[in-house]
C-alpha positions in Angstrom: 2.0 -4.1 -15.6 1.5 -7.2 -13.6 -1.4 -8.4 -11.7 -0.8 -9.6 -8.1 -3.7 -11.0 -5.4 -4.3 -12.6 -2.8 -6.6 -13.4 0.2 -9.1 -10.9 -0.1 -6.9 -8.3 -2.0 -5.7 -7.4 -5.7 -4.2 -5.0 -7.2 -1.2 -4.5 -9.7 2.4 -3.9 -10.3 4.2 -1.2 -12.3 7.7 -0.4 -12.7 8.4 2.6 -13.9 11.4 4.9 -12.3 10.7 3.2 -9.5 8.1 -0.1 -8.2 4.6 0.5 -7.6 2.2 -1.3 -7.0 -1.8 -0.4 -6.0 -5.1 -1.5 -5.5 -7.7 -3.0 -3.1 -7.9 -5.1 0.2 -11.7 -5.8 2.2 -13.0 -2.5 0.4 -10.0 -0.2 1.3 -7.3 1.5 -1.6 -3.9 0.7 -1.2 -1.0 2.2 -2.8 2.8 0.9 -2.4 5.6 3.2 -3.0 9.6 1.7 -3.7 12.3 3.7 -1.8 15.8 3.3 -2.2 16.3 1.8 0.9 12.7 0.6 1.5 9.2 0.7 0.7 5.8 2.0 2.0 2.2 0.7 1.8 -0.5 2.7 2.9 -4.4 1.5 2.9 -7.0 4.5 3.5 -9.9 3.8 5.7 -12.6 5.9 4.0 -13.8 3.0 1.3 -14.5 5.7 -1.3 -11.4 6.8 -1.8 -9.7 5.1 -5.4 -6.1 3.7 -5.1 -5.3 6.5 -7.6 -5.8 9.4 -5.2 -3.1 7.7 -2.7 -0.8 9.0 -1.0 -3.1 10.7 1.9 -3.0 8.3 5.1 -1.9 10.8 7.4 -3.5 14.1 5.7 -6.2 13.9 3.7 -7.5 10.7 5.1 -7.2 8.3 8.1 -5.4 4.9 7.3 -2.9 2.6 8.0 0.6 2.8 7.1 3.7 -0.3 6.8 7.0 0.4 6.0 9.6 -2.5 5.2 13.3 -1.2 5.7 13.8 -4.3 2.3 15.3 -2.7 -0.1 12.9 -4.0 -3.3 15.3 -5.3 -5.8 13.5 -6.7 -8.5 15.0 -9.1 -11.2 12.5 -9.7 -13.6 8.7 -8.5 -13.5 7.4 -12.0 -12.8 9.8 -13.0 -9.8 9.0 -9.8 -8.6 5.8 -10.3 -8.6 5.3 -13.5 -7.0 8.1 -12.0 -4.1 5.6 -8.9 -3.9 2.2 -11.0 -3.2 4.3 -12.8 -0.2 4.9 -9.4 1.4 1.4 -7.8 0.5 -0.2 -11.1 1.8 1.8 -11.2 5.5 1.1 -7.1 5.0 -2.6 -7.4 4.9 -3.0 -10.4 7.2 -1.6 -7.8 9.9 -4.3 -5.2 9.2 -6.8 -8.4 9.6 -5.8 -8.7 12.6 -5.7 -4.7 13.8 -2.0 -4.9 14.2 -0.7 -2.5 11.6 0.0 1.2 12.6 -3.7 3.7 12.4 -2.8 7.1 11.8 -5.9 9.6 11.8 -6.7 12.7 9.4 -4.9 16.0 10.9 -7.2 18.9 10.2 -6.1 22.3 10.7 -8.1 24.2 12.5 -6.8 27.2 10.8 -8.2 26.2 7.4 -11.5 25.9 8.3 
């Protein structure tokens, strides 16, 4: 595991079968997924919930979402990392400024 941060944000790195990397920015969990041919980073709104109940944005709980059609190809854990906090930085400098994509909770009416 490696730990990456930032401008008001932290969080940290795992490679496992794939790159992942979670953690916390101004109060809010984030949580980014590695694709094959991209990767996603999604930040929940409501404050109490952990980085380790992530992925919701969209269902469980309101958020923002940021997709990157980079392929992540990471050569060793530290380069990676250092390549990971330039993303995560410009990322999170968006949602500063309210310019990454909101999507709110869907509830179902039928399971209430």
């Amino acid at each position: 595991m490696v730990h990456i941060s930032g401008t008001h944000w932290s969080g940290s790195l795992r490679f496992i079968n794939t790159v992942e990397a979670s953690g916390s920015v101004n109060g809010y969990s984030w949580l980014l997924q590695s694709k094959s041919d991209s990767w996603v980073l999604e930040i929940a709104e409501e404050q109490g919930i952990q980085a380790s109940d992530l992925p919701l944005v969209g269902f469980g709980c309101a958020g923002w979402l940021y997709e990157s059609s980079k392929q992540i190809l990471p050569t060793t854990e530290v380069e990676f990392g250092h390549y990971l906090n330039q993303q995560l930085e410009i990322v999170f400098n968006l949602l500063s400024q309210n310019k990454l994509r909101y999507f709110p909770a869907v509830s179902c009416p039928c399971s209430e």
